[in-house]
C-alpha positions in Angstrom: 13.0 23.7 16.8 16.7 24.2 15.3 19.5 21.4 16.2 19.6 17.5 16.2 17.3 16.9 18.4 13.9 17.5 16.4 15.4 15.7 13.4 16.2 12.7 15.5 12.5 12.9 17.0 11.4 13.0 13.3 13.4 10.0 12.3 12.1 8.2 15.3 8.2 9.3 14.5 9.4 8.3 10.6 10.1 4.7 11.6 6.4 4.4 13.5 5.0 5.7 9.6 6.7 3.2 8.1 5.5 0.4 10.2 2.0 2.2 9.3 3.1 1.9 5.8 4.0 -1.9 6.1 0.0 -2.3 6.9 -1.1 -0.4 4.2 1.4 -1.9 2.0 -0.2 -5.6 3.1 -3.6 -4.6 3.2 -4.4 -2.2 0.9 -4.7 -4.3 -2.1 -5.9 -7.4 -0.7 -8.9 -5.2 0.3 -8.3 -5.6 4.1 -9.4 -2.6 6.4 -6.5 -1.1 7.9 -9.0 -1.4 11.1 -10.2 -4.5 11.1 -8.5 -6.5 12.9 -6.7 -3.4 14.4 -3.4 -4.9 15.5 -1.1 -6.1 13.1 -1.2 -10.2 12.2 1.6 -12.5 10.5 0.3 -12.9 7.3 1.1 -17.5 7.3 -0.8 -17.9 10.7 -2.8 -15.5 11.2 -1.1 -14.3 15.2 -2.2 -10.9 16.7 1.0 -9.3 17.4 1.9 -8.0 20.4 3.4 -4.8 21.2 6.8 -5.5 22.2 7.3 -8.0 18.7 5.9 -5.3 16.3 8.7 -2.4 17.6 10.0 -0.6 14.4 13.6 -2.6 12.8 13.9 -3.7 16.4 11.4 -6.3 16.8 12.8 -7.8 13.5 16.3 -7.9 14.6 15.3 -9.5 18.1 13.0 -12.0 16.2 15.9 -12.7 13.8 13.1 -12.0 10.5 10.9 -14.4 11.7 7.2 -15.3 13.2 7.2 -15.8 16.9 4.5 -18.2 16.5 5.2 -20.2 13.3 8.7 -19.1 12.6 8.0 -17.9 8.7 10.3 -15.8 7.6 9.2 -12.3 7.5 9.9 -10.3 5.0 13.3 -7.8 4.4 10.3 -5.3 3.0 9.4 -4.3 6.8 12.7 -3.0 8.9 13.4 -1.9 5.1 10.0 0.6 4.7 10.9 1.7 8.4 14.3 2.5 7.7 13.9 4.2 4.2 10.6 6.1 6.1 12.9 7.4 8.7 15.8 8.4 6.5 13.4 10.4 4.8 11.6 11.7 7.3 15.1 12.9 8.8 16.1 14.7 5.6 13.0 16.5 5.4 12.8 18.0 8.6 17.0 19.0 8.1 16.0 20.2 4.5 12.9 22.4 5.5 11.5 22.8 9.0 8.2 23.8 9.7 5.7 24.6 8.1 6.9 22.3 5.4 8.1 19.1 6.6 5.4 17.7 8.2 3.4 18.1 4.7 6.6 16.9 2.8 6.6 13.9 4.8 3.2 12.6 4.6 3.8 13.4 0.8 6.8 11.1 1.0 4.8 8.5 3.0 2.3 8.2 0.7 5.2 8.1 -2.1 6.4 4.6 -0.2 3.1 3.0 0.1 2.7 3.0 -3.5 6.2 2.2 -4.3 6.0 -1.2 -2.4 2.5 -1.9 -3.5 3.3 -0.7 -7.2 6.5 -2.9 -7.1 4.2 -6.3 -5.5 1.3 -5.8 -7.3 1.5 -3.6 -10.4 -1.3 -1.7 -8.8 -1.5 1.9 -6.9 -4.9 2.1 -4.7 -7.1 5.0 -5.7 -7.2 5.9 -1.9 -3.0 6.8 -2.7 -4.0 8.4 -6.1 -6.8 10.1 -5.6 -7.0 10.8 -2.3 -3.5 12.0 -2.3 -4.8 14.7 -5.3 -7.5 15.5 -2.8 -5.3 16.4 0.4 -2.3 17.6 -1.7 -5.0 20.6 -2.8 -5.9 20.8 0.9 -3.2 21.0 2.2 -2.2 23.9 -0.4 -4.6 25.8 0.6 -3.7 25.3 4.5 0.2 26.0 3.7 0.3 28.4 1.0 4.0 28.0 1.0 4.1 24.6 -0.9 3.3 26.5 -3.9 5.3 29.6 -3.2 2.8 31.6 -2.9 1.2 33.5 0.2 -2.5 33.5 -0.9 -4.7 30.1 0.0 -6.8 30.3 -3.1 -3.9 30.8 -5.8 -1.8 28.1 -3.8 -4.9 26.1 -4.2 -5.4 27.0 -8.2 -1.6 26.2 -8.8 -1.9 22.9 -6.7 -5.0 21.9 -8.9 -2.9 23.0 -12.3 -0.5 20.9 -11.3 -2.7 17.9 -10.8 -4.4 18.5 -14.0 -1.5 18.7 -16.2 0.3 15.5 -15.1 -3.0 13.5 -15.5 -2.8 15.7 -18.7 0.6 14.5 -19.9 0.5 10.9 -18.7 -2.8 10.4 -20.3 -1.9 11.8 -23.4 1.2 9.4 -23.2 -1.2 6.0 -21.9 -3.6 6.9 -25.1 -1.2 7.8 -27.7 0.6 4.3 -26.6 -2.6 2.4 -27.3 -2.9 4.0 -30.8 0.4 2.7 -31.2 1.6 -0.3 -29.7 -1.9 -1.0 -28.2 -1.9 -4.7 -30.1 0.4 -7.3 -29.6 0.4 -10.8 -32.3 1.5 -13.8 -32.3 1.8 -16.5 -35.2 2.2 -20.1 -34.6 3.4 -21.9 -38.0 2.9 -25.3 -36.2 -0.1 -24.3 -34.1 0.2 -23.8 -30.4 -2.0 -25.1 -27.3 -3.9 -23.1 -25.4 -5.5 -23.5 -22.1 -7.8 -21.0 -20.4 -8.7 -22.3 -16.6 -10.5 -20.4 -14.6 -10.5 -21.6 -10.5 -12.8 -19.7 -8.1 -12.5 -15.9 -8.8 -8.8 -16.5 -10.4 -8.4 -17.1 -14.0 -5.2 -17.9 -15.8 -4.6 -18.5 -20.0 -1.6 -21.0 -20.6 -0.4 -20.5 -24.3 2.1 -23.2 -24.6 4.9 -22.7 -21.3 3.7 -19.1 -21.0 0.9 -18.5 -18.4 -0.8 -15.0 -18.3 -3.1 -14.2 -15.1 -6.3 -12.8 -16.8 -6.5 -10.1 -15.2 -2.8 -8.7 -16.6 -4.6 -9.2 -20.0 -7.7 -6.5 -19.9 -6.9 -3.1 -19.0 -9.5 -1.6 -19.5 -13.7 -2.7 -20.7 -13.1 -1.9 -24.7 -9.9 -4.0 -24.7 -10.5 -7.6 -27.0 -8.0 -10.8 -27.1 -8.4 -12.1 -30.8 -7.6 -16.6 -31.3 -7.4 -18.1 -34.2 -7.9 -21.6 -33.5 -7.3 -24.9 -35.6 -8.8 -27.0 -32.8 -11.9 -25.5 -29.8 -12.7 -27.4 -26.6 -14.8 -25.5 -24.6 -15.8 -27.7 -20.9 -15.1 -30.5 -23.2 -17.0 -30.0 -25.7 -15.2 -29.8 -29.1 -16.2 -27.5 -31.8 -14.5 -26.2 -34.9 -11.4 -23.9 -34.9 -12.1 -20.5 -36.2 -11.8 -16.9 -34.6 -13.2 -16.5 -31.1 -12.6 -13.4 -29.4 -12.4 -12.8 -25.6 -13.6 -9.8 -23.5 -12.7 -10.0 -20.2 -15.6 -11.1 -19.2 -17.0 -13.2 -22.0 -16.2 -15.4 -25.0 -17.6 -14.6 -28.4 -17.8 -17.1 -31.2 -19.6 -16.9 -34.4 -21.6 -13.3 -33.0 -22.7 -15.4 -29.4 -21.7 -14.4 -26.4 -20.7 -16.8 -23.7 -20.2 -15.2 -19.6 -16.6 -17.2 -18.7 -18.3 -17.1 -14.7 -20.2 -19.9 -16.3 -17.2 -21.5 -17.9 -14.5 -23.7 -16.5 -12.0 -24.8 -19.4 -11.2 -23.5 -22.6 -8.6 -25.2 -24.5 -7.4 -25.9 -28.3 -4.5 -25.0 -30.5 -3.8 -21.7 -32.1 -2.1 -20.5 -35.1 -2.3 -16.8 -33.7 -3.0 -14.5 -31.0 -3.4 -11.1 -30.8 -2.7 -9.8 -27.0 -4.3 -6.3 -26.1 -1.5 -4.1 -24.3 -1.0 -0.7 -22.4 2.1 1.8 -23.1 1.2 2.3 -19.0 -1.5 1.7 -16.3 -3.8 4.6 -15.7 -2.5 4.1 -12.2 0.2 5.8 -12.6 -1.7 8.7 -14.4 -3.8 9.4 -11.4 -0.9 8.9 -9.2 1.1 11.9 -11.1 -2.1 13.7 -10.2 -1.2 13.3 -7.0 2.0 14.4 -7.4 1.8 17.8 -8.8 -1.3 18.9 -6.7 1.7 18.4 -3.9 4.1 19.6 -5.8 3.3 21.6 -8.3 3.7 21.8 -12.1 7.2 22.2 -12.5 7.4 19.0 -10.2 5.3 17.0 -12.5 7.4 18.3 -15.9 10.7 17.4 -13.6 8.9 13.7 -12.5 8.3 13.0 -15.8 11.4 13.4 -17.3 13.5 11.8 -14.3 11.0 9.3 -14.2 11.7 8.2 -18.0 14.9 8.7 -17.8 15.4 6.3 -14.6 12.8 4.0 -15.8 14.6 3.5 -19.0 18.3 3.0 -17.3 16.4 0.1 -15.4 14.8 -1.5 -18.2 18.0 -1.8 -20.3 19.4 -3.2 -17.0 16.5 -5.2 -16.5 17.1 -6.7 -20.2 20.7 -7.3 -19.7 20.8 -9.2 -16.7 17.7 -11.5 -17.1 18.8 -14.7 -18.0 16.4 -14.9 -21.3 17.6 -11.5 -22.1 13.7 -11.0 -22.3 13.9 -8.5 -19.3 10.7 -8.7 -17.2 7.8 -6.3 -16.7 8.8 -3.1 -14.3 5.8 -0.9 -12.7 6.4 3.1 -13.5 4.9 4.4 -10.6 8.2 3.6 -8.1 10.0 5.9 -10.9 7.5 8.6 -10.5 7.8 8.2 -6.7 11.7 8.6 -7.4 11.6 11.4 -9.7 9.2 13.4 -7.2 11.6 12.6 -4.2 14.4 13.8 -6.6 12.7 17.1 -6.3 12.0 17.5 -3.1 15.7 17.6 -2.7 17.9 18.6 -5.4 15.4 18.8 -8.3 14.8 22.2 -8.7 18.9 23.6 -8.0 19.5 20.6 -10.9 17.3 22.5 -13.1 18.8 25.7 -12.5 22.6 24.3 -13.0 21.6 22.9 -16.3 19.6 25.9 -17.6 22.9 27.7 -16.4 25.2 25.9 -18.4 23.3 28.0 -21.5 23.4 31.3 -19.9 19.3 30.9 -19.6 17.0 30.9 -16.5 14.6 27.9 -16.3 11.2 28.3 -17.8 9.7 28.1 -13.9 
């Protein structure tokens, strides 16, 4: 299995993944089965697609990037997730052969999905989180090697450690952040409106030009949005200002509790606001889970730390260029995703070169 040949195969069997991927990526978080309908469908019209137009980067090209039956642009995300799949894919197979590419490279796969989804919708599916935790054990136990060990059950034991201490870390880092910065206020000295709207199973809050979708507000049951109102219109009916507190499911005034599902408009003006906030989504605690139970735990300690460090070269970046020099809110799971691919091929020799540098050997 030695030469160019296999590794061309791979990059070709790559490029199918990521066309997979591009269906998971679409589907996953709008709650549509991967199986139902089972061909893929342009998202504006709703067309089955037929073979011959849904051919990795090819059909794209030939369709110049746009529906066959409606002509909406498709997206630069899908000859992109084939390419990047198949680029990968390639390097694993050059970088490690069997028995460890074909594991490495549904790691990687699953590594994309959430990437794209992460980057879309500031989510990563549990089926990507835990379920990769879940296999990534499996799998440790099937090919030893991916720990460096020879025995099944100690690959397995290591591959759980590693899961377990980057939820660990991540967790401590997601609850020491609430402690910390887990409040956000806001003082109006000549009062602000507000507007919460709520239309079908979407609800947004409008506090003068901002608009927050509701759901970016709550992350998790405990979490409380605090108003203190000079003026209170709720479904038209006025009432005095005062404190009123929101869960994300209800509003509280003066000890009642109101379900919004049976509410339509909320409106007033505020003279402040406090925001409930998250130093990062548990998301990305279960997705480093996922991560080391592949890996291991000298991935996740690597992850981490390349993760920050990335993540935090973006977000100056990010602040820099934005035209409000407000910078704009960045997802840390595609860093994660990064910083475990950044292992997978160069991590652990950077390691070493830097422990070198002090005459030491790496603590793993």
């Amino acid at each position: 299995m030695s030469g160019i040949a296999p590794a061309v195969i791979a990059a070709v069997l790559g490029a199918i993944v990521g066309s997979f991927l591009n269906a998971c990526i679409h589907r996953m978080p709008r709650g549509i089965r991967l199986g139902n309908p089972r061909r893929s469908f342009c998202p504006a019209c709703q067309k089955l697609i037929p073979w011959h137009e849904n051919l990795p980067v090819l059909s794209w090209l030939v369709l110049r990037g746009r529906c066959s039956g409606c002509g909406t642009r498709i997206s630069i995300r899908y000859p992109l997730v084939e390419l990047l799949t198949a680029g990968l894919f390639f390097a694993t197979w050059t970088t490690y052969g069997l028995p460890l590419a074909p594991v490495y490279a549904l790691f990687l796969g699953l590594m994309i999905a959430a990437t794209f989804i992460d980057i879309e919708h500031f989510i990563i599916p549990d089926e990507i989180t835990w379920g990769g935790a879940a296999v990534g054990i499996l799998l440790s136990g099937l090919v030893p090697a991916l720990m460096g060990v020879a025995g099944r059950f100690e690959a397995m034991g290591r591959s759980v450690f590693g899961a377990a201490l980057g939820f660990g870390i991540l967790w401590l880092v997601v609850e020491g952040g609430k402690l910390a910065f887990g409040r956000k206020s806001h003082k109006f000295q000549a009062g602000e409106s507000f507007e919460w709207k709520r239309d079908g199973d979407r609800a947004d809050l409008r506090i003068g030009e901002e608009s927050l979708r509701w759901e970016d507000i709550f992350g998790r049951e405990s979490d409380v949005m605090i108003l203190r109102c000079e003026s209170l219109s709720v479904d038209g009916q006025e009432s005095p200002g005062g404190e009123v507190r929101f869960r994300y499911d209800r509003l509280i005034r003066e000890g009642n509790e109101t379900p919004l599902d049976t509410l339509g408009v909320i409106s007033g003006r505020l003279t402040s606001v406090t925001i409930p906030r998250e130093a990062m989504g548990f998301g990305d605690v279960k997705f480093i889970a996922a991560i080391g139970a592949f890996l291991g735990w000298q991935a996740v300690i690597f992850t981490v730390f390349a993760a920050s460090v990335i993540g935090c070269v973006a977000g100056l970046a990010g602040i820099f260029l934005a035209r409000d020099r407000s910078g704009a809110r960045i997802p840390f799971g595609p860093f994660l995703a990064l910083g475990a691919t950044g292992w997978l091929f160069g991590g652990q020799r950077l390691f070493e070169w830097y422990f070198s540098l002090f005459n030491r050997q790496p603590p793993f």
